[in-house]
GUBA-412124 format. One line per field, with one value per residue (C-alpha): residue in one letter; x, y, z. Coordinates in nm, 2 decimals. Each point is the difference from the previous one (the first is absolute). Layout:
N
resn <- (a, ...) $
X <- (X, ...) $
Y <- (Y, ...) $
Z <- (Z, ...) $
# end
This chain:
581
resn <- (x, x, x, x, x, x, x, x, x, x, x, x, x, x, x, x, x, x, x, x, x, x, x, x, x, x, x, x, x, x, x, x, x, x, x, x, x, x, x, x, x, x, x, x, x, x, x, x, x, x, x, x, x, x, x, x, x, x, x, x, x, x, x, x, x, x, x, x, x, x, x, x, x, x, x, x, x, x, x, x, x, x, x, x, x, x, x, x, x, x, x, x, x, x, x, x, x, x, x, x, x, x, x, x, x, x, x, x, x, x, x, x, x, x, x, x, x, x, x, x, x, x, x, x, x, x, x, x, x, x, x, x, x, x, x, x, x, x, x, x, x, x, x, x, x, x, x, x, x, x, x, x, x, x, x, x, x, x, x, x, x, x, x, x, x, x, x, x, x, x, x, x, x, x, x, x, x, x, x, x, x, x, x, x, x, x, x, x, x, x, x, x, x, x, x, x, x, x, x, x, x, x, x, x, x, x, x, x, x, x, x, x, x, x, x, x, x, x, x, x, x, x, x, x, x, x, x, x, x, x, x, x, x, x, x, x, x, x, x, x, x, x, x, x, x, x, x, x, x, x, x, x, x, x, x, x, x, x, x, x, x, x, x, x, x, x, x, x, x, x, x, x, x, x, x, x, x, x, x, x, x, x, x, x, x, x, x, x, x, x, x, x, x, x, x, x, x, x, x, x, x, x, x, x, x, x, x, x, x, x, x, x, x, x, x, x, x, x, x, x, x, x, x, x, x, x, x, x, x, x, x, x, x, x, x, x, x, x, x, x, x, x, x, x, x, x, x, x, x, x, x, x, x, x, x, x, x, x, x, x, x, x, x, x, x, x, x, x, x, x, x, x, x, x, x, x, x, x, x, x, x, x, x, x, x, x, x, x, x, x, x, x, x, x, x, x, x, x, x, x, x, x, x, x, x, x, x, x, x, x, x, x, x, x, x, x, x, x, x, x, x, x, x, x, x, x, x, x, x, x, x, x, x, x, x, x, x, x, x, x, x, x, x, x, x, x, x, x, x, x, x, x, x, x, x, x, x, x, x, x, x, x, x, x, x, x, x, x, x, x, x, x, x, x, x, x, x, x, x, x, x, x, x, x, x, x, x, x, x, x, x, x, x, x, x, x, x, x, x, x, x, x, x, x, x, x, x, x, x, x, x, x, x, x, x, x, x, x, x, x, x, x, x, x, x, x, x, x, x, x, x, x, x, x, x, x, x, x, x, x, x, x, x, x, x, x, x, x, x, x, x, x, x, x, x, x, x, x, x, x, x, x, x, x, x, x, x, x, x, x, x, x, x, x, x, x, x, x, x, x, x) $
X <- (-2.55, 0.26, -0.15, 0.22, -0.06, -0.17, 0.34, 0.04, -0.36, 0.06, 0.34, -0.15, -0.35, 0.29, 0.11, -0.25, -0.14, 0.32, -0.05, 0.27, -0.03, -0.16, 0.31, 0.27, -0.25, 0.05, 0.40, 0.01, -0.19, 0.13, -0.36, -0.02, -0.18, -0.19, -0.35, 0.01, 0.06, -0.32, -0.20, 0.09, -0.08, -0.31, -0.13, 0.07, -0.07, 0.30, -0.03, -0.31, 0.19, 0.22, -0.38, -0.04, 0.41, 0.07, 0.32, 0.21, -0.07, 0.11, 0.29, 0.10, -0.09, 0.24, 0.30, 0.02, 0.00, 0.27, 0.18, -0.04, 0.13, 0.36, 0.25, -0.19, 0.08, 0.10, -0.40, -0.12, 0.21, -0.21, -0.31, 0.03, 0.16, -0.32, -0.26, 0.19, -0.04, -0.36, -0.08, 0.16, -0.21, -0.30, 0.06, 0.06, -0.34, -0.16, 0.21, -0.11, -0.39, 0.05, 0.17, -0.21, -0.32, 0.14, 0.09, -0.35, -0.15, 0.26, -0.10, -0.39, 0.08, 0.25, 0.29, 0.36, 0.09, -0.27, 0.18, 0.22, 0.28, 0.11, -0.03, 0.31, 0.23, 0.03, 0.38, 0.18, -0.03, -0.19, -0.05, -0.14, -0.33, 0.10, -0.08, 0.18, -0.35, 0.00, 0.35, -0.03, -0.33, 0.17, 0.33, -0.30, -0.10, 0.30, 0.28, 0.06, 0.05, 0.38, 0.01, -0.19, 0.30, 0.22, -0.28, 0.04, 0.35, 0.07, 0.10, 0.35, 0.27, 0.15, -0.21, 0.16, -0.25, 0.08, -0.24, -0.16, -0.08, -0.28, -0.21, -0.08, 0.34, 0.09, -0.40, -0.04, 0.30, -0.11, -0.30, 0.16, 0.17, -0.26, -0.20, 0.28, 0.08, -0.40, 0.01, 0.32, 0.08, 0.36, 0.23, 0.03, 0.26, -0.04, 0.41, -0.01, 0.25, -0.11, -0.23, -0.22, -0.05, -0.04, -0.28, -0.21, -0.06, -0.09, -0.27, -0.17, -0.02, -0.13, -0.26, -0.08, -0.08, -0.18, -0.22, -0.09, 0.04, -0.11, 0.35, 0.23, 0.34, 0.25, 0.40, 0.33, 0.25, -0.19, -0.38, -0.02, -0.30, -0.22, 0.09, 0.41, 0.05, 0.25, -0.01, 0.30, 0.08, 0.33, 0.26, 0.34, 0.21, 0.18, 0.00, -0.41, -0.05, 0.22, -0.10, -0.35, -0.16, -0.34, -0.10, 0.14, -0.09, 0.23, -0.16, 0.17, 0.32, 0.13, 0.05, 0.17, 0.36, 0.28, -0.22, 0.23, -0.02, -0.37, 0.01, 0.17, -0.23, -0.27, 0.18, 0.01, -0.38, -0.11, 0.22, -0.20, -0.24, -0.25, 0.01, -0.02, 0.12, -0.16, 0.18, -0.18, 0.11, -0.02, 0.32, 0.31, 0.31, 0.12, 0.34, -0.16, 0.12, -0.36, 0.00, 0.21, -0.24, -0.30, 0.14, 0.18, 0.34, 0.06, -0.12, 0.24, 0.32, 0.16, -0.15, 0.18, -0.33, -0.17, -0.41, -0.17, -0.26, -0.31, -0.04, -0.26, -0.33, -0.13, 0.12, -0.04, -0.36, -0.14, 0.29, 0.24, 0.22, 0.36, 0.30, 0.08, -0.28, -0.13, -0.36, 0.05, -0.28, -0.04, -0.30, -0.04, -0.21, -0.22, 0.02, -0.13, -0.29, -0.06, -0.05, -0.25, 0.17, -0.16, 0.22, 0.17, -0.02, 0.27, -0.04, 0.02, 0.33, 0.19, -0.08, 0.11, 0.32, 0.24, 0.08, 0.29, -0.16, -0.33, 0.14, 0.27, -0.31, -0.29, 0.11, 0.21, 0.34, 0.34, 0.20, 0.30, 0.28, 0.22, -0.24, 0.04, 0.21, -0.04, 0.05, -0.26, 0.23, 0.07, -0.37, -0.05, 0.25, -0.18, -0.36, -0.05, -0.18, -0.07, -0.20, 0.33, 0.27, -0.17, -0.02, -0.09, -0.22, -0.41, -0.21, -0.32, 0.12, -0.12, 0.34, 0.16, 0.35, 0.04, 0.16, 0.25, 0.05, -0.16, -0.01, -0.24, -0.01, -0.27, -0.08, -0.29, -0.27, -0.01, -0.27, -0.09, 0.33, 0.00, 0.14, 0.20, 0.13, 0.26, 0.10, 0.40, 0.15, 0.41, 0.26, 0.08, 0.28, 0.33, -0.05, -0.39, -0.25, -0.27, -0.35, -0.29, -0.26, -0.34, -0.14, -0.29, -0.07, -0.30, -0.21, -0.21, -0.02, 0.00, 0.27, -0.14, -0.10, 0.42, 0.09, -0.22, 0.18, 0.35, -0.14, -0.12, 0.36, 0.15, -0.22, 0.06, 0.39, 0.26, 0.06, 0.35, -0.02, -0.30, 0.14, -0.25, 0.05, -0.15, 0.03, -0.35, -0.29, 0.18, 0.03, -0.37, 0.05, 0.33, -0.17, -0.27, 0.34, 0.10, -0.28, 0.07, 0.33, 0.20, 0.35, -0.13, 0.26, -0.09, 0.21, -0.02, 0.08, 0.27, 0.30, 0.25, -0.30, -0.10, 0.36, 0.05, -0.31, 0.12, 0.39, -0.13, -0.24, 0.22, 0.22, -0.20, -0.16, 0.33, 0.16, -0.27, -0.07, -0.36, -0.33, -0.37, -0.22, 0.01, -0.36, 0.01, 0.12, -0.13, 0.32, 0.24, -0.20, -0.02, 0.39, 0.01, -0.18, 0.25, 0.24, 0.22, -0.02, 0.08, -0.17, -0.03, 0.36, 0.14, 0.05, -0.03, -0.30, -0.26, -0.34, -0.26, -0.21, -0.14, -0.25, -0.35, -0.14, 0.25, 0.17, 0.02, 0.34, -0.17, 0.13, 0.38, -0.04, -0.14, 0.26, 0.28, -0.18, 0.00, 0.42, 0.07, 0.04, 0.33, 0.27, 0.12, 0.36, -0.16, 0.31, -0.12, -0.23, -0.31, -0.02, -0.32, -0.17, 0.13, 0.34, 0.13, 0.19) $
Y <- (-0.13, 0.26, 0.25, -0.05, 0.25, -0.05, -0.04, -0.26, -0.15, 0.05, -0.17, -0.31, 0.03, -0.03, -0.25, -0.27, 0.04, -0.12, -0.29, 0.09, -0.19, 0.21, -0.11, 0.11, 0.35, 0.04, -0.06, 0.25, 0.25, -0.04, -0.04, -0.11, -0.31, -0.23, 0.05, 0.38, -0.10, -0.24, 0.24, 0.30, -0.32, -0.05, 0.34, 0.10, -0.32, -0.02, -0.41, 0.06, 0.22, -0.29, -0.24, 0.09, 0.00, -0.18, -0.22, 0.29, 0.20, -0.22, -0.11, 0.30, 0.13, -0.28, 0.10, 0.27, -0.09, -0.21, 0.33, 0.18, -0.25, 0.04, -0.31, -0.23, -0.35, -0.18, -0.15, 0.36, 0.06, -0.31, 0.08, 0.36, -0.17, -0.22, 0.30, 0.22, -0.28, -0.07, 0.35, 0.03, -0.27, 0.14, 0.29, -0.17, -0.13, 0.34, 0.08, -0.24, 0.03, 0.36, -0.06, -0.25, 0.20, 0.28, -0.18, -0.13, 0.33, 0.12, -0.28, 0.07, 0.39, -0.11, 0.11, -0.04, -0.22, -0.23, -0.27, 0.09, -0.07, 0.33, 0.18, 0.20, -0.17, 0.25, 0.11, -0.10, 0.26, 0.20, 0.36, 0.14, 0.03, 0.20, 0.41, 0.25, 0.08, -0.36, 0.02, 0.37, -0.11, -0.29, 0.21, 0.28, -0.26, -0.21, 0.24, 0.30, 0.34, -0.02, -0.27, 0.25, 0.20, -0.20, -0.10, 0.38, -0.02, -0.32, 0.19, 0.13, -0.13, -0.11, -0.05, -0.09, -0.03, -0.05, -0.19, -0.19, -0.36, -0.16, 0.31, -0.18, 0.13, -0.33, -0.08, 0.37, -0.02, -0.36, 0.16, 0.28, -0.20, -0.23, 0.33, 0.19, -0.34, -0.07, 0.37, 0.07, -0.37, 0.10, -0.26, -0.01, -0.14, -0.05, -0.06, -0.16, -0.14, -0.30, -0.19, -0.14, 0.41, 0.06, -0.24, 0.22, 0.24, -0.26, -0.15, 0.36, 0.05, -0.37, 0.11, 0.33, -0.17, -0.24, 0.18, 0.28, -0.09, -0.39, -0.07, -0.26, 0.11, -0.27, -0.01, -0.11, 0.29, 0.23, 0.03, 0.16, 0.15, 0.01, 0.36, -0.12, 0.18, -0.27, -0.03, -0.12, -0.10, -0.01, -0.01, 0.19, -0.27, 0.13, -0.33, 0.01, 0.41, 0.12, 0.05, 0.11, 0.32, 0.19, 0.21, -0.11, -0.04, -0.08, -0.12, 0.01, 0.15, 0.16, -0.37, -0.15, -0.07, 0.13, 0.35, 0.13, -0.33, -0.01, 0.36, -0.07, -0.34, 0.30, 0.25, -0.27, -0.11, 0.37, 0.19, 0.11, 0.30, -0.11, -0.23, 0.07, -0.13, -0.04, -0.04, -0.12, -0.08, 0.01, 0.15, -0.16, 0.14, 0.31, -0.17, -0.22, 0.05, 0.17, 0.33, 0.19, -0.06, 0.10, 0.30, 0.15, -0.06, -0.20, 0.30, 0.24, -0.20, 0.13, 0.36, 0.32, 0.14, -0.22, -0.07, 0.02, -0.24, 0.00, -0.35, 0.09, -0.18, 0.36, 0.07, -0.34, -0.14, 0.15, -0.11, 0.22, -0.02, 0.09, 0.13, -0.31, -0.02, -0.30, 0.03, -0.12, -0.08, -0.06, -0.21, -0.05, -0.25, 0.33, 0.15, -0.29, 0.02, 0.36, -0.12, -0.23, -0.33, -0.17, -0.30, 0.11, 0.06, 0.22, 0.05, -0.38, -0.02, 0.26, -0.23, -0.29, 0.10, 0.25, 0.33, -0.04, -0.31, 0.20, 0.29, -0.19, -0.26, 0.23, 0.37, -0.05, 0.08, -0.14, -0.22, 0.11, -0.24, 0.00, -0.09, -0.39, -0.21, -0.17, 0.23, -0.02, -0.04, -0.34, -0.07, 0.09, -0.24, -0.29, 0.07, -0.18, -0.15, -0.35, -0.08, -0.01, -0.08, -0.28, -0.27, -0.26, 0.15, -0.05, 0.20, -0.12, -0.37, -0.20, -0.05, 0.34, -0.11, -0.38, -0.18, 0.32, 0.11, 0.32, 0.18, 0.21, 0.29, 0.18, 0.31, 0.08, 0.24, 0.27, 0.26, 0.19, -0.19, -0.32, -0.31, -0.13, -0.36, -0.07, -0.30, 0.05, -0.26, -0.04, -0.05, -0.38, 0.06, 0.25, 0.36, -0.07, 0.26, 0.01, 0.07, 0.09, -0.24, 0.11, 0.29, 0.00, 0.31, 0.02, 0.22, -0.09, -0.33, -0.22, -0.23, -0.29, 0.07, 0.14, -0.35, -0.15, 0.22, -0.15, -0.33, 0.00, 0.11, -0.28, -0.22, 0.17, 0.03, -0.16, 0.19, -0.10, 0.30, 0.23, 0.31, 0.17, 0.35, -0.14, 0.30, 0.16, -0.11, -0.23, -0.27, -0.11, -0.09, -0.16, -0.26, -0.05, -0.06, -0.20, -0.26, -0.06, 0.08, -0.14, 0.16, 0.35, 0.24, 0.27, 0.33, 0.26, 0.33, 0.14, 0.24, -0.28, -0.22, 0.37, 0.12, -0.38, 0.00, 0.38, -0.13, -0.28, 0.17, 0.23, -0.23, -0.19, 0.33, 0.14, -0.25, -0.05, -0.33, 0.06, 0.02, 0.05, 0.15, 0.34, 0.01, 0.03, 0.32, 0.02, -0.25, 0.27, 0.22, -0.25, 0.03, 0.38, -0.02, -0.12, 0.24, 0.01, 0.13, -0.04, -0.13, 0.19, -0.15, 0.12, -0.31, -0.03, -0.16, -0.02, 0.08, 0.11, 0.19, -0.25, 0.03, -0.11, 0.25, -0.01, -0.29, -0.08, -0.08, -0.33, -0.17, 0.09, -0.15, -0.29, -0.09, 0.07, -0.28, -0.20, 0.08, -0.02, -0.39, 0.07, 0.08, 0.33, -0.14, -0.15, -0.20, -0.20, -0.19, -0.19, -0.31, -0.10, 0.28, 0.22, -0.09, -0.33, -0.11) $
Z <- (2.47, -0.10, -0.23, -0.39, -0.20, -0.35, -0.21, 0.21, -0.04, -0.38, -0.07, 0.20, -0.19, -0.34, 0.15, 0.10, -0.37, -0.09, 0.21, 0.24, 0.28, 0.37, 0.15, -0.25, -0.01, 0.37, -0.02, -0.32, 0.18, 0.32, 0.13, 0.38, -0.11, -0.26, 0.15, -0.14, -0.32, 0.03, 0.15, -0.35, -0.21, 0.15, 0.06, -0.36, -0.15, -0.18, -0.04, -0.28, -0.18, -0.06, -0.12, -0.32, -0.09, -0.36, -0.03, -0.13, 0.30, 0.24, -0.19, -0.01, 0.35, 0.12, -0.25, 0.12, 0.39, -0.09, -0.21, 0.31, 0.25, 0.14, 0.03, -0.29, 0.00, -0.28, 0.03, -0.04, -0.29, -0.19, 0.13, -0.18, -0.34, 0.02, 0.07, -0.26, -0.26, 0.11, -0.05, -0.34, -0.11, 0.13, -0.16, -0.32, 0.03, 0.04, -0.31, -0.19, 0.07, -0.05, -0.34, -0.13, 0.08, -0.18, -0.33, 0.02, 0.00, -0.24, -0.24, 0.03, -0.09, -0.33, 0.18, -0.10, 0.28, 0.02, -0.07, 0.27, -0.23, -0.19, 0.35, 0.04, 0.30, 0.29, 0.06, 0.29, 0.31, -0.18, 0.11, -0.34, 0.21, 0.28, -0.03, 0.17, 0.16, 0.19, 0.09, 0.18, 0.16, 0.18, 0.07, 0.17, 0.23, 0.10, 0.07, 0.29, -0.07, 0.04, -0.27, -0.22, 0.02, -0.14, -0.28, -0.09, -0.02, -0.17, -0.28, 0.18, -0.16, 0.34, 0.33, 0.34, 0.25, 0.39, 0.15, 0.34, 0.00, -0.05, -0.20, -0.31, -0.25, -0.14, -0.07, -0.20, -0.23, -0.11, -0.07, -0.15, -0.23, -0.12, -0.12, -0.14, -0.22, -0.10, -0.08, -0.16, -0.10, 0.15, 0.18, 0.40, 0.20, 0.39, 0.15, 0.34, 0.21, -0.03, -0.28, 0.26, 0.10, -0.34, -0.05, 0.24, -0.26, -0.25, 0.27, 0.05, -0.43, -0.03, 0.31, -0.16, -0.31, 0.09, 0.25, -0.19, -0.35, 0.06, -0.25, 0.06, -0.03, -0.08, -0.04, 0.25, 0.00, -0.25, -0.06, -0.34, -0.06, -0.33, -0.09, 0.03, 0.34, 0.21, 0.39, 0.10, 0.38, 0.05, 0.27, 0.06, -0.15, -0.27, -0.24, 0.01, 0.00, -0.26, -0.38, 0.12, -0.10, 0.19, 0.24, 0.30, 0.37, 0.25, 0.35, 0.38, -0.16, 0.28, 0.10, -0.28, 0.00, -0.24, -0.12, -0.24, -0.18, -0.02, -0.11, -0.29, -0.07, 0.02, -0.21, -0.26, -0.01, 0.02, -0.19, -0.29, 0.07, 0.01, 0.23, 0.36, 0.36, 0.26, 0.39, 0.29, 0.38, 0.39, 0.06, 0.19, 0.08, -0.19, -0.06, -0.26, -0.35, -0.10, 0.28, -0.23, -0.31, 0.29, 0.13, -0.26, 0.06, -0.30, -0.25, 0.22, -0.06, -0.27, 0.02, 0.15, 0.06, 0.24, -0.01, 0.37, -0.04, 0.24, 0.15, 0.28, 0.03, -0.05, -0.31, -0.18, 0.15, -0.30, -0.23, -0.14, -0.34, 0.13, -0.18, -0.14, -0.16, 0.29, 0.11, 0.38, 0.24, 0.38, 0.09, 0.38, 0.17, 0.10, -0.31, -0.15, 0.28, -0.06, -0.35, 0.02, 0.12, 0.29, -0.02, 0.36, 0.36, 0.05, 0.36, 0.01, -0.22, 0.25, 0.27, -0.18, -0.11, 0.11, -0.05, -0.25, -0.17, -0.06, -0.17, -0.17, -0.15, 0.03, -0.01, -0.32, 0.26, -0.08, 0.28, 0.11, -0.11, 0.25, 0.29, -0.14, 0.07, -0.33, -0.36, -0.28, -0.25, 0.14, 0.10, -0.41, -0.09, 0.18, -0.21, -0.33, -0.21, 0.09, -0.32, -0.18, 0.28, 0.26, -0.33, 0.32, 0.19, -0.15, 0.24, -0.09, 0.00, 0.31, 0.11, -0.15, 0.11, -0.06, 0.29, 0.06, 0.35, 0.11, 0.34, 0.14, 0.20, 0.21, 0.12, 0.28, -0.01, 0.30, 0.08, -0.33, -0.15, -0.27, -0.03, -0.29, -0.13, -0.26, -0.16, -0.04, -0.28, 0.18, -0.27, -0.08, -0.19, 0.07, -0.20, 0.02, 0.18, 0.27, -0.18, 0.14, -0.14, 0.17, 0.26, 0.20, 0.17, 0.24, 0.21, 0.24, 0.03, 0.27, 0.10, -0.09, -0.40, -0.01, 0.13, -0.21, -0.36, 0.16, 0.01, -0.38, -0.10, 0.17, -0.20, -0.32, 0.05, 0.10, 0.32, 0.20, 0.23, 0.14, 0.27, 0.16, 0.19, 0.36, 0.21, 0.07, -0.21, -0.21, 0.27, -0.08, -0.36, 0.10, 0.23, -0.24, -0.33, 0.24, 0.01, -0.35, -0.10, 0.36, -0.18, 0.06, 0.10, 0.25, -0.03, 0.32, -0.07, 0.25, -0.12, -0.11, -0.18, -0.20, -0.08, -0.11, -0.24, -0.18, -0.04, -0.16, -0.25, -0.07, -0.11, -0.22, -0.12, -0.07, -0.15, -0.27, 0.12, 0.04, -0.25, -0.02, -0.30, -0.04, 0.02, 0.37, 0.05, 0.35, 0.07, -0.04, 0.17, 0.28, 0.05, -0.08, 0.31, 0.24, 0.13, 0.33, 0.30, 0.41, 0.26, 0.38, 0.10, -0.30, -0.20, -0.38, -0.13, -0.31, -0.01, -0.28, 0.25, 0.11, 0.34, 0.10, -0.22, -0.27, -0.21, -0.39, -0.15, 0.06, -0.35, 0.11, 0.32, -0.10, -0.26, 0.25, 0.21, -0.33, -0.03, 0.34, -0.05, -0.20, 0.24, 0.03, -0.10, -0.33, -0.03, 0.25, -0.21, 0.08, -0.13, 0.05, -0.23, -0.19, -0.16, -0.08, 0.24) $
# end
């Protein structure tokens, strides 16, 4: 048996007292069989911890398996309404004993209250109990030292912090937030690209309270709080941002489109003193519209005396308060580790990805823009916020797209490389755009369980057309597509197939005639990827270094599969899918 070490042992232990099943344990782990799992259970009898469970607990052991389980089916999404409402009531129970055994006692003693009648009603998302004791103990043992940091300077009027993914930003400055507003009773606002990105901070403040505070927060775009503090989550749309007023954060902003606009949307919410703003991101390309606000040049513009500023990781891994009166911070995947965060294998990430792609998502290092062949200005363009725009498209429904035509395209997995499927809605109608309805990316897994996530599209779409990338390791899940989905079209990579599949996204790309939710930045970064280059003859050719060792810009290939069944002459229309004859 292959020796796992005991995070391993632990997260399947976490696990199997959720009631997740040995063989879903083995598949999440990656273990090299079900019989291991079995053999932990046994050895640390983990199934009579489970004996002496009450209702609640298992209800909600298996809520949250089901929170935690990737591509939910429309079944899964009823189970949870059922346990959710089953634990409500339970808890309304509890509530109820609790309160009737304590008007009891309060009637036996002569209290006011006894009658449980002229008890004062408790206010809704009430904070009035929380000290700033409880609130510093929990921030003590959640957060890393690097997050400390910016704790002691949430009191700059203007923070810009440069960051690596992954290390825990978006989850602090929710928290931040929630205690600056129980403690101050002042208004925050989160600005995403996208509401659904938004809502992330909302899900980590109802988590936080409830965890740690047992309160249930309640409200849809704005939890006000009893003391008057609002939390508002909204996105970069101007019709449902504007008129606000808070401290702000803005998340992944190096990745948002049209900066100068958003700027101004920010100005607007924050201008008042004493509020403050607060900038995240993993950087992109230092064309984007925020690079001059990062590095300076934006302060320098109109002065005859120009400001050097200090942008190296040396000088701001600490954080520094430049000219401008900007406190900037650069937090590295090993400064975070240096720090106290033991979320990574970094050896294991440089393997993973390349050179370029690990400093540009891990080492805080801006691409260079003119390696792609595709600009991030367009890539920007295409991200938005489906919540407001994709009024037909119901994500959670069991058919999320009605009877309208999709295509799919995949992307295989190589050594130390992912896969990637997207569900591409084509435009039915003339002046209409692609959208990307759905991702999958995996890691991994075998052939047959990528199959098998194709197959349950087919059933939940409408699917006219599925292109999969058969050159290499991708032939195995094509044979298996092709058991159940006989339409299947294979795609072999060669120099003319390649060129083909850039010219064509490209084209859509270019031509604005694509979308998908800005939540998904990694799509951009996908095509950011892609760049060209020659082969040993000397002909022209794509690649996004990809090799036996190397691969991502999985998501962009795969949706070139998905385009690749509109011609490359778009005029030459399809009439089968697509647009109306």
């Amino acid at each position: 048996m292959a020796a796992y070490p005991d995070e391993i042992k632990t997260a399947a232990k976490m696990m199997w007292l959720r009631r997740v099943s040995a063989r879903e344990i083995a598949e999440q782990l990656n273990l090299n069989n079900v019989r291991v799992v079995y053999q932990w259970a046994e050895k640390g009898n983990w199934e009579e911890m489970l004996q002496h469970e009450t209702v609640e607990q298992a209800a909600a052991r298996k809520l949250i398996a089901l929170v935690e389980k990737d591509n939910k089916t429309d079944a899964d999404y009823k189970e949870m309404d059922k346990l959710g409402n089953l634990l409500d009531k339970l808890a309304m129970v509890e509530q109820r004993k609790a309160r009737t055994a304590k008007e009891k006692a309060a009637a036996v003693r002569g209290e006011p209250g006894g009658d449980g009648k002229s008890k004062k009603r408790k206010a809704r998302n009430d904070v009035s109990e929380i000290t700033p004791e409880m609130l510093e103990a929990v921030r003590k043992e959640l957060f890393y030292d690097y997050q400390h940091r910016w704790h002691d300077n949430k009191d700059q009027r203007t923070r810009f912090i440069l960051k690596s993914r992954q290390i825990g930003a978006t989850y602090y400055f929710a928290w931040e937030a929630f205690e600056d507003a129980i403690l101050s009773g002042e208004n925050q606002i989160f600005l995403s690209a996208s509401r659904a990105q938004a809502e992330i901070f909302k899900a980590y403040i109802i988590k936080f309270a409830r965890e740690y505070f047992e309160i249930e927060l309640k409200g849809a775009e704005t939890i006000e709080l009893s003391n008057g503090a609002e939390l508002r989550f909204v996105s970069t749309n101007g019709r449902t941002a504007q008129g606000y007023h808070g401290h702000l954060y803005v998340d992944e902003v190096f990745w948002i489109p049209d900066f100068e606009r958003l700027n101004k949307l920010a100005s607007g919410m924050a201008a008042h003193k004493k509020w403050r703003k607060t900038y995240f991101s993993t950087p992109s390309v230092k064309s984007h519209g925020a690079y001059p606000m990062w590095c300076g040049e934006r302060y320098n513009e109109k002065r005859k005396t120009k400001v050097e500023f200090d942008l190296s990781r040396e000088a701001l891994k600490g954080g520094a308060l430049g000219p401008d009166k900007i406190w900037r911070n650069i937090v590295t995947v090993e400064d975070a580790a240096e720090q106290g965060c033991d979320l990574f294998d970094i050896d294991e990430l440089k393997i993973e990805y390349t050179e370029a792609e690990f400093n540009n998502l891990f080492m805080c290092a801006f691409m260079e823009a003119g390696l792609s062949v595709f600009k991030l200005e367009d890539l920007l363009t295409a991200a938005v916020d489906t919540n407001v725009v994709w009024v037909d498209f119901k994500a959670r429904s069991t058919r999320p797209y009605g009877n309208h035509p999709v295509w799919i395209g995949y992307d295989p997995s190589r050594s130390g490389d992912g896969a990637a499927i997207v569900v591409v809605a084509p435009p039915i109608k003339e002046g209409e755009k692609f959208r990307v309805l759905e991702k999958i990316v995996m890691r991994n897994r075998a052939w047959q369980w990528q199959a098998n996530r194709i197959k349950e599209l087919t059933e939940k779409y409408n699917v006219q057309f599925v292109g999969i990338d058969c050159t290499g390791p991708g032939h195995g899940v094509f044979e298996m597509v092709k058991e159940f989905y006989r339409r299947a079209t294979p795609i072999h990579y060669g120099l003319e197939s390649k060129t083909n599949l850039v010219l064509k996204a490209q084209d859509v790309v270019e031509s604005q005639r694509i979308e998908w939710d800005a939540e998904h930045t990694d799509i951009a970064q996908a095509f950011l990827q892609i760049h060209q280059t020659t082969t040993s003859g000397d002909h022209i050719t794509y690649a996004a270094n990809r090799s036996s060792a190397t691969g991502h810009a999985d998501v962009a290939w795969a949706i070139m599969h998905a385009l690749s069944n509109e011609p490359l002459n778009r005029k030459r229309r399809r009439t089968s899918v697509g647009f109306a004859a």
